[in-house]
N, C-alpha and C positions, 0 to 999 in steps of 0.2 A: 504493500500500500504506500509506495516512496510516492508513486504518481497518482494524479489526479487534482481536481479542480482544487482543493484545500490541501496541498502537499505543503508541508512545511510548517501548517499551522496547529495552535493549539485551542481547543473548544471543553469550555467547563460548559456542563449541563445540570442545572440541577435537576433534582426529582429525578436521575435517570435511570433508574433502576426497573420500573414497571413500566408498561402500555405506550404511552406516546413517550414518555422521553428514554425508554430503553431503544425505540424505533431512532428517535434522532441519534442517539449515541452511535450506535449500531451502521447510521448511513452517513456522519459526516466520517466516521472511520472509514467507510466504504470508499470514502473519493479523498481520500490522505489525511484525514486529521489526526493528531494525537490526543486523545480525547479523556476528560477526566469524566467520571463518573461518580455524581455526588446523587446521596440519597441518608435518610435520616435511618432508619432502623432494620430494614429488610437487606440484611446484610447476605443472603442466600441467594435473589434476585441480583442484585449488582453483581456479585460473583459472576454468576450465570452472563450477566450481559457481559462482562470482562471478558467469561472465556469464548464466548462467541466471536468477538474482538479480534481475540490473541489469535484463536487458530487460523482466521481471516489472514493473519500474517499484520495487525495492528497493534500501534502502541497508544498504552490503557492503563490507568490510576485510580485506584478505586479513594475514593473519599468520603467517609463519613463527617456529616457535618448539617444542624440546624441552623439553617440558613435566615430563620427571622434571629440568631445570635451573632451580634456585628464582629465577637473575637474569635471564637469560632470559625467565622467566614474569613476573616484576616489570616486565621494561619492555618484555613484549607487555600486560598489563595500564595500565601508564601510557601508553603509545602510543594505545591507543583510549581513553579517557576522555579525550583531545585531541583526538581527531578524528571520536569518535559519543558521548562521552558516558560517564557513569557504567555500568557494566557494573549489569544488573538481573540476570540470570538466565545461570550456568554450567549448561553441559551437557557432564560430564564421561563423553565417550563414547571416549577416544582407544584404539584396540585394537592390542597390538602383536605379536598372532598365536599359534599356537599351539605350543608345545615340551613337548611329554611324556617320561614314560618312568618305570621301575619305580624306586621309592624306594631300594634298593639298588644301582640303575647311572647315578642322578644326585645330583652334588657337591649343598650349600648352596645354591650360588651360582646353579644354574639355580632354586632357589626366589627367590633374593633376588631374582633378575632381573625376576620375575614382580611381585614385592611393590615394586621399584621401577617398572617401570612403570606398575601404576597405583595401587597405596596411594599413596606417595612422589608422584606425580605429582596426584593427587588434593590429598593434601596442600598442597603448592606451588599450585595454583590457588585453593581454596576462602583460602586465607592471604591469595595478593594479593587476594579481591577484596571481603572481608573487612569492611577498615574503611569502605569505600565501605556496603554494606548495610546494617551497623548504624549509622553514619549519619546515613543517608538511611530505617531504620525498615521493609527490604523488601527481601526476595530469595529469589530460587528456585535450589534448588542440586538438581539432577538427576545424577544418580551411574548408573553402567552395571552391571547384574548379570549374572547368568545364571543361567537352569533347571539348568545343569549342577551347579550347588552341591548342589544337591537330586537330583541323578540317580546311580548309576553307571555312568560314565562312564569305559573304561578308560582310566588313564596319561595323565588330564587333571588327576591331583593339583595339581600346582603352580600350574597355572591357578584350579581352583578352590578351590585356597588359600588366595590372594590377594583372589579374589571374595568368599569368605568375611567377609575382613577389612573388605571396602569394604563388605558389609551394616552388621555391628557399627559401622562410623564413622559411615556415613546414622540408624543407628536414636541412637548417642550424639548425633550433633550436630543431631539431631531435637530432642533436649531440651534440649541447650545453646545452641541459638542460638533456639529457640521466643519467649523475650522480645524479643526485638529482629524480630521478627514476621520471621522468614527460615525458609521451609520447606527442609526436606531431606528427599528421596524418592530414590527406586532404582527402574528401568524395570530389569525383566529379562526378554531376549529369549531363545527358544530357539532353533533353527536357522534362520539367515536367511542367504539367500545374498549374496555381496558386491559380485561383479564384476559391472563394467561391460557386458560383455556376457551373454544370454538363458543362463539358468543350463541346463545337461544336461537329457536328459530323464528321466533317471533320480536327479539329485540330490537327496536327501536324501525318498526315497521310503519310505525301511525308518522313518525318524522321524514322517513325514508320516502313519504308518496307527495310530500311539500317538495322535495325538491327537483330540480330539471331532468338530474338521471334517475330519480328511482331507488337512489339509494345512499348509504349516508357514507363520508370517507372513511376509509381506514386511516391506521395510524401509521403505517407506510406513507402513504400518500401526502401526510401533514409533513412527516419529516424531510419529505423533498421539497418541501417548501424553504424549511430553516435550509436546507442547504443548498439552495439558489440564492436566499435572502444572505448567507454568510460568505458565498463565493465571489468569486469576480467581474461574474455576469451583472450581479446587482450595485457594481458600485458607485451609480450615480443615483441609486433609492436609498431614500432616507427620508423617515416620517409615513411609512405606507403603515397602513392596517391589510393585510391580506388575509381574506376569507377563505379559508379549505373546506366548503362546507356542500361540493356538487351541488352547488348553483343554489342552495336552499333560500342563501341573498345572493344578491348582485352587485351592490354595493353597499355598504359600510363609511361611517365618519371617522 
């Protein structure tokens, strides 16, 4: 894997252990990256995605690390620029599941929880890797959205509350970091299933007939996204929101 569109570079991923971000891991490794793989507890997962990796003939760092933790993420950050290099390209995919419910029977706190998982966390990663990019004059920072911001979707507020937020940071630090030639973009996926094993046969059927083709993306197919958006095909985008969602929208804010 010397060759290929991202030969040379390095790509932290968080959440990359299961479902979409074991797919991204898995495929900027596919076209040369050296890829860290960060994930908080499912240390048997990351494993697996590492050696999928390794025997590809790829090189793979596995990293444990809570990413809404700013020292933690500082010294999974310093850890791999020792042992692969300057981080090129985050791909801030980490998901930490879904909690709803009607705005009058949830506190604050199930909001903040949301906004710290992945604004806060978001945050914390783009920080440490930061001074490294500008630099060095180059980086790609890939942020996780979703269709749902634009949908109704019941008693998924606080969810895409948060998602909300993580637009408006992509589209600001589109244009604050543009001088120092560091892209920031947002891949937003609609319903893609997660697990390990052969999804239902009836899941996500009722979503699957809203869209153009019939049916909903895999997470193959989102991960080709982050790695057009972190290659050098895309290096005059910055500030896109791109929807992987088989046409379910069409466009996106």
């Amino acid at each position: 894997m010397s060759e290929g569109l991202l030969a040379g570079r390095v790509a932290l991923v968080t959440g990359g252990s299961r479902g979409i971000g074991a797919a991204i891991c898995r495929r900027l490794a596919e076209h040369g990256a050296a890829v860290v793989v960060n994930y908080r507890s499912n240390h048997a997962a990351a494993e697996d995605v590492a050696a999928r990796i390794e025997t590809a003939g790829g090189r793979v760092l596995l990293a444990p690390a809570d990413v809404t933790d700013e020292a933690a993420v500082q010294a999974m950050v310093a850890r791999t620029e020792r042992e692969l290099g300057p981080i090129d390209i985050l791909v801030n995919n980490a998901f930490p599941g879904y909690k709803g419910g009607a705005i009058d029977e949830l506190p604050w706190e199930a909001y903040q929880w949301f906004f710290d998982q992945m604004v806060q966390a978001a945050y914390h990663t783009i920080r440490a890797v930061l001074p490294g990019m500008k630099e060095r004059r180059w980086g790609r920072i890939v942020n996780f959205g979703t269709t749902a911001t634009y949908e109704a979707v019941n008693h998924h507020t606080p969810y895409t509350t948060s998602k909300g937020a993580l637009v408006a940071l992509t589209h600001g630090l589109a244009r604050d970091l543009g001088p120092f030639n560091i892209c920031v973009n947002m891949v937003s996926p609609s319903v893609v299933y997660r697990g390990p094993e052969p999804a239902p046969p009836d899941w996500g059927r009722e979503r699957a007939r809203g869209t153009a083709f019939g049916r909903n993306p895999t997470a193959w197919e989102v991960a080709g996204a982050v790695v057009f958006l972190a290659s050098p095909l895309a290096d005059a985008i910055t500030g896109l929101q791109l929807p992987v969602c088989c046409g379910l929208l069409t466009h996106m804010g």
